[in-house]
ChimeraX commands (.cxc) that place a marker at each C-alpha (Angstrom):
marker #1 position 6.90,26.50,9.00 radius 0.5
marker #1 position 6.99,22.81,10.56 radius 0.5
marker #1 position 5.07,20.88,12.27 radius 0.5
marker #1 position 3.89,20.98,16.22 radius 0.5
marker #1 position 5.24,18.11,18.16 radius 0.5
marker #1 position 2.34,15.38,18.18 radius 0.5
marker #1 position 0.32,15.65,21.75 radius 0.5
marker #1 position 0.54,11.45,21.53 radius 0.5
marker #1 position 2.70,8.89,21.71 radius 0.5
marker #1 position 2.57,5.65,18.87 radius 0.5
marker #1 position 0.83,3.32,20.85 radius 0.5
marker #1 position -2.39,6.16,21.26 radius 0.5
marker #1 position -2.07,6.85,17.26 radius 0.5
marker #1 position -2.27,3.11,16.19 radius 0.5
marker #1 position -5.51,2.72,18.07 radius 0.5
marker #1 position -6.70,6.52,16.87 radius 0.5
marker #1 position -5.89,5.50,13.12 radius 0.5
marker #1 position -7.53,2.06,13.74 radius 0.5
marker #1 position -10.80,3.69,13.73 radius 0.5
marker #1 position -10.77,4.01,10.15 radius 0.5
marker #1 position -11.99,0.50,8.57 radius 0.5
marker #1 position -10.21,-0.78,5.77 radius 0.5
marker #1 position -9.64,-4.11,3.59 radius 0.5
marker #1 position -7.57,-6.24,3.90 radius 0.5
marker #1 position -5.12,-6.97,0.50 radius 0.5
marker #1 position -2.45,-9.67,0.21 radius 0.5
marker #1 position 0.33,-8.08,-2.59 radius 0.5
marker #1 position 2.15,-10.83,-4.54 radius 0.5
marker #1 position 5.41,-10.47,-6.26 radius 0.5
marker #1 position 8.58,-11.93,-8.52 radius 0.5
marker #1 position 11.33,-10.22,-6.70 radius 0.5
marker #1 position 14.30,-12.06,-7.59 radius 0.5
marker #1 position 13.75,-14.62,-10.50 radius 0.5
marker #1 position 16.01,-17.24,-8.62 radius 0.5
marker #1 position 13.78,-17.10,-5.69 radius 0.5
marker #1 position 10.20,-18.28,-5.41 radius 0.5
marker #1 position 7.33,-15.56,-4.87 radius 0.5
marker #1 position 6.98,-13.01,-2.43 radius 0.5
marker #1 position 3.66,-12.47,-0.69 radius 0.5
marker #1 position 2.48,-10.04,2.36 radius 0.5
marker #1 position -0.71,-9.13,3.98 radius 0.5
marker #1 position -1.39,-4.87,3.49 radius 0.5
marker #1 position -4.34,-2.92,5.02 radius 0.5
marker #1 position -3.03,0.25,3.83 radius 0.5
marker #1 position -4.36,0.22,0.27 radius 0.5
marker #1 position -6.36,3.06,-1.15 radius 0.5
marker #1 position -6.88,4.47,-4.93 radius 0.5
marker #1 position -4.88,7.70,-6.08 radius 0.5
marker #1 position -6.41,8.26,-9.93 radius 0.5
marker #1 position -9.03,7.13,-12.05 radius 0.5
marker #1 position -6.98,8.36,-15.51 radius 0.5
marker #1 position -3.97,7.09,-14.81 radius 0.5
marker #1 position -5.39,4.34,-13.26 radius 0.5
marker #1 position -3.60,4.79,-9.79 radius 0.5
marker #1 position -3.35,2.83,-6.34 radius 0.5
marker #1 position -1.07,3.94,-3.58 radius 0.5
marker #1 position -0.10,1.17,-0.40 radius 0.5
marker #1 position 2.60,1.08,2.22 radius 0.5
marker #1 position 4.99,-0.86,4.04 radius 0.5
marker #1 position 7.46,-1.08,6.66 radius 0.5
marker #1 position 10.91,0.16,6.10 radius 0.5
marker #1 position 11.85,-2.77,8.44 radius 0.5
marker #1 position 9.58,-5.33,6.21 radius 0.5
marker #1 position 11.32,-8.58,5.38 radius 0.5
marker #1 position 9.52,-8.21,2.01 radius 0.5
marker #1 position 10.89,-4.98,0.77 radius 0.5
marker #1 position 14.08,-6.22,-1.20 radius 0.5
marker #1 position 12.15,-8.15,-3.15 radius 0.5
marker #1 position 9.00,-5.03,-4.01 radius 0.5
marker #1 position 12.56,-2.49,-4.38 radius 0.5
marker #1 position 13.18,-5.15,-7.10 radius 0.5
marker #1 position 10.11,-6.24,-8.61 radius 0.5
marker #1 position 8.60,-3.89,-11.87 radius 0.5
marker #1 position 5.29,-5.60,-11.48 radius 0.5
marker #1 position 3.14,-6.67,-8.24 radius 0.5
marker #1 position -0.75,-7.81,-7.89 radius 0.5
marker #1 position -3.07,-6.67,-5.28 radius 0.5
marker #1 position -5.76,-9.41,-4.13 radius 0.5
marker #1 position -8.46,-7.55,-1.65 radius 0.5
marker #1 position -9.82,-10.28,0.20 radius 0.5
marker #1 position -12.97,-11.47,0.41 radius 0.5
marker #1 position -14.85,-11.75,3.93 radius 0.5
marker #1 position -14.12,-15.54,4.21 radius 0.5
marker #1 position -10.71,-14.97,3.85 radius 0.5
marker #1 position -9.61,-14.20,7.24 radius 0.5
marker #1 position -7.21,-17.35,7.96 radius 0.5
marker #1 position -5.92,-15.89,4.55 radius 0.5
marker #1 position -4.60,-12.93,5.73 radius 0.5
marker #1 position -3.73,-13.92,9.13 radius 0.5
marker #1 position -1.29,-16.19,6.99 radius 0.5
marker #1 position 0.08,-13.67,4.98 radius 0.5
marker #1 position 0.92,-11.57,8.21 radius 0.5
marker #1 position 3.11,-14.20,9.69 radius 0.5
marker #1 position 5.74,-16.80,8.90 radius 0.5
marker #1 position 7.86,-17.38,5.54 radius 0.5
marker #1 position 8.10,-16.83,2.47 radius 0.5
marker #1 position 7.79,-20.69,1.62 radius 0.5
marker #1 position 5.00,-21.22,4.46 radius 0.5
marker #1 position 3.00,-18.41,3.23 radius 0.5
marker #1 position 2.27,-19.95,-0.30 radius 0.5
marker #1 position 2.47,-23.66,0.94 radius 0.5
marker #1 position -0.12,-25.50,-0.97 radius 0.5
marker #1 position -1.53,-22.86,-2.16 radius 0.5
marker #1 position -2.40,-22.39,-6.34 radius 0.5
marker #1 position -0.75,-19.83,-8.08 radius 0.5
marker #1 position -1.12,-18.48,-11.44 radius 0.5
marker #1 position 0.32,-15.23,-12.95 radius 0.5
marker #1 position -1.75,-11.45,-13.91 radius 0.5
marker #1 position -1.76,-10.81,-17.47 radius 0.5
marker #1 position 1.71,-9.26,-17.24 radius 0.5
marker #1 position 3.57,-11.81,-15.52 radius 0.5
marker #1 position 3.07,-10.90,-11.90 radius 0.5
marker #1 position 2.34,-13.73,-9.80 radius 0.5
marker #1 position -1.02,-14.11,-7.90 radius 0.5
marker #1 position -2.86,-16.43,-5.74 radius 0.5
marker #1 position -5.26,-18.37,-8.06 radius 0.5
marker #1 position -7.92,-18.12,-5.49 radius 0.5
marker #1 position -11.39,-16.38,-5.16 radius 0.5
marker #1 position -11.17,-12.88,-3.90 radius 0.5
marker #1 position -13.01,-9.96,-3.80 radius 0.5
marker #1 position -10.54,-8.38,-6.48 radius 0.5
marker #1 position -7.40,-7.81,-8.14 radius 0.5
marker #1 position -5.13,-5.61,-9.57 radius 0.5
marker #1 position -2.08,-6.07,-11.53 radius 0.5
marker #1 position 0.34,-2.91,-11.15 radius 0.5
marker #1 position 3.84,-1.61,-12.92 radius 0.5
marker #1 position 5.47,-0.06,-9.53 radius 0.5
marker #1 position 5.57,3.07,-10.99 radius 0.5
marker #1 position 6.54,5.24,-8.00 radius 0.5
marker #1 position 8.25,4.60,-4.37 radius 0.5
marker #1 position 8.43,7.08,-1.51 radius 0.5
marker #1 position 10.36,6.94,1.50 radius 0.5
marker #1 position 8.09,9.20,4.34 radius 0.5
marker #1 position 8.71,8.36,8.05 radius 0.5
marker #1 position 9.17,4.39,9.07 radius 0.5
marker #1 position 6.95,3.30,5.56 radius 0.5
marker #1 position 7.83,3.14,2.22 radius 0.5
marker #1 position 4.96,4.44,-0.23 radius 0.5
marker #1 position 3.96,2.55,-3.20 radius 0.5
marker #1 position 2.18,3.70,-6.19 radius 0.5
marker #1 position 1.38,1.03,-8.51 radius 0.5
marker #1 position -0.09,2.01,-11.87 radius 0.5
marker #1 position -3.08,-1.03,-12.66 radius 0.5
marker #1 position -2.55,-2.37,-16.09 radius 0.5
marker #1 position -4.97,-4.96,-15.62 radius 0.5
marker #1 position -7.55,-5.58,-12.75 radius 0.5
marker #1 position -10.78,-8.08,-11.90 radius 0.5
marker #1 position -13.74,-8.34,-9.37 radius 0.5
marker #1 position -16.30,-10.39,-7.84 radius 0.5
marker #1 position -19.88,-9.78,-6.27 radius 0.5
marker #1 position -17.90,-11.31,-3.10 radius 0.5
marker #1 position -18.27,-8.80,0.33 radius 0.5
marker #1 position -13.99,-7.52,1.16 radius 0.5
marker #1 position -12.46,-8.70,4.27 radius 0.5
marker #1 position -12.60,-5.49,6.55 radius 0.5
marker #1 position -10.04,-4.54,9.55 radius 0.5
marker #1 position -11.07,-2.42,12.09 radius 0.5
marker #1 position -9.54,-1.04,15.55 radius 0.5
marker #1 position -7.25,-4.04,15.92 radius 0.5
marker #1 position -9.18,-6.98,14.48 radius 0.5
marker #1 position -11.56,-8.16,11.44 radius 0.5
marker #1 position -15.19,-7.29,13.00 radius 0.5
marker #1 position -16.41,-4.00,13.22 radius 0.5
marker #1 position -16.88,-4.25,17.39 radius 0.5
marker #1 position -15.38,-0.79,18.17 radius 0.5
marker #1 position -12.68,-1.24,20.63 radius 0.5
marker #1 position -12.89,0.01,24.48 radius 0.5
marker #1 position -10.43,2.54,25.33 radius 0.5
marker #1 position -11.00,3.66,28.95 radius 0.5
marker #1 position -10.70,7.14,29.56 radius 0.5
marker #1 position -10.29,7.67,25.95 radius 0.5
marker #1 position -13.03,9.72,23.55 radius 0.5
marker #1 position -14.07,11.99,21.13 radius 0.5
marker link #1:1,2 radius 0.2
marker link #1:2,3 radius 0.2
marker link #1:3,4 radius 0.2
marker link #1:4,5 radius 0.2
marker link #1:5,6 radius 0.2
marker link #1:6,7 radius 0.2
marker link #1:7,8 radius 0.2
marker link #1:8,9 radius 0.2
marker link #1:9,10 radius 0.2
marker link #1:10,11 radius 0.2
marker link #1:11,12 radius 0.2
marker link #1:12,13 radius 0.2
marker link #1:13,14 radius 0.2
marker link #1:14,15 radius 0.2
marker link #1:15,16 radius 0.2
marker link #1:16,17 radius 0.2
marker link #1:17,18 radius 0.2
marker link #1:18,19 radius 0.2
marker link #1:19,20 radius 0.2
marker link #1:20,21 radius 0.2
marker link #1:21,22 radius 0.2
marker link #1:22,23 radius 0.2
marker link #1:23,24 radius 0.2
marker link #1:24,25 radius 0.2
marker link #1:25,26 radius 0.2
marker link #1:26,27 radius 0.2
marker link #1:27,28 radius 0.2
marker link #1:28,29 radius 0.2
marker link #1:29,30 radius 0.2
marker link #1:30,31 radius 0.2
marker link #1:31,32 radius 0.2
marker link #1:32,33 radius 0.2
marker link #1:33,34 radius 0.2
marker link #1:34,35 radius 0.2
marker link #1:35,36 radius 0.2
marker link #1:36,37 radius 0.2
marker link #1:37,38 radius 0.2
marker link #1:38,39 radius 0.2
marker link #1:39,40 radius 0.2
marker link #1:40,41 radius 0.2
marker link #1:41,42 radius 0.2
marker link #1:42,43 radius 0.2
marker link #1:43,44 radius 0.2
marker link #1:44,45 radius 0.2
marker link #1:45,46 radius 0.2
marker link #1:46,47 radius 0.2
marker link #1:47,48 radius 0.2
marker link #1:48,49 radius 0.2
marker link #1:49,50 radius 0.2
marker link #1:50,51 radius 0.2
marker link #1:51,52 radius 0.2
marker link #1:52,53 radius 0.2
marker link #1:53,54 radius 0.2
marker link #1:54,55 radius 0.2
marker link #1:55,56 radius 0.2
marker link #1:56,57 radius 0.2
marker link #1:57,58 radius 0.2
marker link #1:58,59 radius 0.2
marker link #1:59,60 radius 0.2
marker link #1:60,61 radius 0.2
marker link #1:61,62 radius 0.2
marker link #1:62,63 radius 0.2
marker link #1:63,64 radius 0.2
marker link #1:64,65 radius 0.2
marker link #1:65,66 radius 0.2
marker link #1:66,67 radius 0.2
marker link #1:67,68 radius 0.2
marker link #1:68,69 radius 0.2
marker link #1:69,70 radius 0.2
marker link #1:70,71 radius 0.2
marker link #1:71,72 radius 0.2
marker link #1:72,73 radius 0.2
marker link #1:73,74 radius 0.2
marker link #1:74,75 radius 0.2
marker link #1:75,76 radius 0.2
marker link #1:76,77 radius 0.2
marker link #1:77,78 radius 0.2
marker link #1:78,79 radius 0.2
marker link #1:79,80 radius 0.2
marker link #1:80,81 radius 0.2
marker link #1:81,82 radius 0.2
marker link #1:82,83 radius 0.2
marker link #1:83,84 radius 0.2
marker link #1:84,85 radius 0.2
marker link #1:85,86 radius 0.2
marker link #1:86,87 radius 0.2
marker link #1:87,88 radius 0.2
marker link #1:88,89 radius 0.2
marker link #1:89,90 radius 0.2
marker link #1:90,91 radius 0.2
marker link #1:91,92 radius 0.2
marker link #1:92,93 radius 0.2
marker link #1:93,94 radius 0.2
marker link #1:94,95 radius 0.2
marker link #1:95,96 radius 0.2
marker link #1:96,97 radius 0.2
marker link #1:97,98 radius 0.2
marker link #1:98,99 radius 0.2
marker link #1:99,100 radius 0.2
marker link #1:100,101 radius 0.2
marker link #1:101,102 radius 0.2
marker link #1:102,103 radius 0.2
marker link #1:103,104 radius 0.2
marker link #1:104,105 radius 0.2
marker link #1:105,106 radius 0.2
marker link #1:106,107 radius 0.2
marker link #1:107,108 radius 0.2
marker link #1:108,109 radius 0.2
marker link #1:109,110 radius 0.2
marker link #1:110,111 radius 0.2
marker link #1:111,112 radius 0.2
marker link #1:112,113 radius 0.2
marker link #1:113,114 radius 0.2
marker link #1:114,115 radius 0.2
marker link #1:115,116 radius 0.2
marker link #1:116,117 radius 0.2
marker link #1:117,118 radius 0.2
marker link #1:118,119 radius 0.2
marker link #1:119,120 radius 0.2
marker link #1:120,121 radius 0.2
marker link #1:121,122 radius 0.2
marker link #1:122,123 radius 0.2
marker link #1:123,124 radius 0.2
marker link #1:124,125 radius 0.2
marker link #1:125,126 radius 0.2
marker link #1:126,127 radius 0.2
marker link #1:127,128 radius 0.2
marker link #1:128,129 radius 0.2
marker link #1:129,130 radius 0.2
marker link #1:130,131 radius 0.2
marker link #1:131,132 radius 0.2
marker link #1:132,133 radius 0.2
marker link #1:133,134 radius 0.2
marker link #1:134,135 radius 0.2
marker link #1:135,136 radius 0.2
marker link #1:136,137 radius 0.2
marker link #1:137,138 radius 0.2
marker link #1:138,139 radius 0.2
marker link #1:139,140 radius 0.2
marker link #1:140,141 radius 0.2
marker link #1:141,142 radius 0.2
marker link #1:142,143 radius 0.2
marker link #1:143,144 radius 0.2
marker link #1:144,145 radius 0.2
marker link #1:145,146 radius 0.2
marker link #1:146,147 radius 0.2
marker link #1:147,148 radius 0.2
marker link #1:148,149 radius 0.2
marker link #1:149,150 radius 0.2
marker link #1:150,151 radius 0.2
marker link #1:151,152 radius 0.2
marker link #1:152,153 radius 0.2
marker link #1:153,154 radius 0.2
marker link #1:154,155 radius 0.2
marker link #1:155,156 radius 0.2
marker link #1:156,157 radius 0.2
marker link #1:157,158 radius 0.2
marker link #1:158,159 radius 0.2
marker link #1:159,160 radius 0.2
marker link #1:160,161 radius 0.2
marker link #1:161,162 radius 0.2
marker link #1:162,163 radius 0.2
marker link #1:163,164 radius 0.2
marker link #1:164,165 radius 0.2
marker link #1:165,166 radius 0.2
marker link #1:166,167 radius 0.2
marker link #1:167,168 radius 0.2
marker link #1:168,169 radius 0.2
marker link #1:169,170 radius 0.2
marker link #1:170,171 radius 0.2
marker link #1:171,172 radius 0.2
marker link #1:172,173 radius 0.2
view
């Protein structure tokens, strides 16, 4: 048995899935050792298993970052903290090189580099497991070694980092 063809197009689904509120992450890696580090802002982060300890995230098959996580054995997941939004909006765009400009870096326990900043938390990961499924890739990082603050997480909702619902004329429950 398969599945019915969807009664929506993309554009109707983004703004459907966009109801669901999530944080906002920025994952951090080594790629290639010749090469400086990798960084990208990722809203699709979510836990998998307690024992293993288990996260699962996505990106873009089309992602200008995905040589370098195809390569990388270790990554770290920073969840931003509320005050963090220029943050993220930085991760989202540009370079590699404009992305960490300035910015300190240190490395997790295991050698994955991370932004020595303030954040809500962190988690280092072994990328254990890697899914093609559609237009994403699916990552599932096993945490060898995570942190946390008392500091509230950035959260993105319906297009933007408030949690003012979006208007869609004509469009309900």
């Amino acid at each position: 048995m398969t599945a019915a063809t969807p009664s929506f197009d993309a554009a109707f689904f983004r703004v459907a899935l966009g109801r669901f509120a999530t944080g906002v992450t920025i994952v951090t890696t080594q790629g290639d050792p010749d090469a400086g580090p990798v960084g990208l802002t990722v809203s699709s982060f979510n836990s998998v298993s307690l024992q293993p300890p288990l996260v699962v995230w996505s990106l873009s098959a089309q992602s200008m970052s995905l040589p370098a996580l195809d390569r990388s054995t270790r990554y770290v997941i920073q969840v931003l903290a509320a005050d963090q939004m220029a943050l993220a909006n930085r991760f989202a765009r540009g370079s590699a090189a404009e992305r960490f400009a300035g910015l300190p870096l240190t490395h997790a326990p295991n050698g994955a580099p991370r932004l020595d900043l303030p954040c809500a938390a962190w988690f280092e990961c072994h990328n254990r497991r890697r899914y093609t499924e559609g237009d994403h890739i699916i990552f599932i990082g096993e945490v060898e070694h995570c942190a946390f603050s008392d500091a509230l997480p950035l959260v993105y909702h319906a297009g933007g980092y408030d949690l003012t619902p979006a208007v869609i004329p004509g469009k309900s429950l």
